[in-house]
C-alpha positions in Angstrom: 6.3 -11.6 -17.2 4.8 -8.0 -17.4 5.7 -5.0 -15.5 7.9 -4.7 -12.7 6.3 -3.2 -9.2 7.8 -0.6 -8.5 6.4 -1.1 -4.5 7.9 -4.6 -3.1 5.6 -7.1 -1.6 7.4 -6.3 1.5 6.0 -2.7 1.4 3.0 -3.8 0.1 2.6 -5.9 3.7 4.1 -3.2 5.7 1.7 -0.6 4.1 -1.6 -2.9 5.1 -0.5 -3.7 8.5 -0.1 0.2 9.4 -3.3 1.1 7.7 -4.9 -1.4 10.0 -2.8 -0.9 13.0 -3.3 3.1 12.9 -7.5 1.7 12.8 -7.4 3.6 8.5 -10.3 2.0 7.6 -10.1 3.8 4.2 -7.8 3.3 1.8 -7.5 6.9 0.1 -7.7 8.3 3.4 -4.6 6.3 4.4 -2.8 6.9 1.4 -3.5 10.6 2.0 -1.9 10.1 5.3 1.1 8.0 3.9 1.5 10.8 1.7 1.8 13.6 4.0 3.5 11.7 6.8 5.7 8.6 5.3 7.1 9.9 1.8 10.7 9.9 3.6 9.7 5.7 4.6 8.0 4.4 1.1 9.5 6.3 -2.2 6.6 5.3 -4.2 3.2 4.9 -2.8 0.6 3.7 -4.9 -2.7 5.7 -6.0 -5.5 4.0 -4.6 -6.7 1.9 -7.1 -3.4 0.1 -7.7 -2.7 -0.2 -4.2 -6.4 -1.8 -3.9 -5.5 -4.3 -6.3 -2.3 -5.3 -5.0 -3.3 -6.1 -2.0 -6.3 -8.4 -3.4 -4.0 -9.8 -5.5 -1.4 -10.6 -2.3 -4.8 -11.8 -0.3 -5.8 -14.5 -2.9 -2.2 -16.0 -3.0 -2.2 -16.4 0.5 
């Protein structure tokens, strides 16, 4: 089964559709941003790689 996320799928989507609605082309630049600006909206943010692969992973299930 593995490892729980610890960052729902729901987040996951909600994360994405920011990055590309604020026009974040970059991932660590938008995690930078999340960081600084949404910590009080998303408890756990993901570093970039996991949140790179997560979002592949969501793509290719689609």
């Amino acid at each position: 089964m593995g490892i729980a996320p610890q960052l729902s799928d729901a987040e996951l989507v909600t994360l994405a559709m920011m990055q590309a609605m604020l026009g974040f082309t970059s991932a660590a630049r938008w995690l930078r941003h999340a960081r600084a600006h949404l910590r009080h909206l998303f408890p756990y943010l993901p570093q970039q790689p996991g949140y790179n692969k997560r979002l592949r992973k969501a793509e290719s299930s689609i």
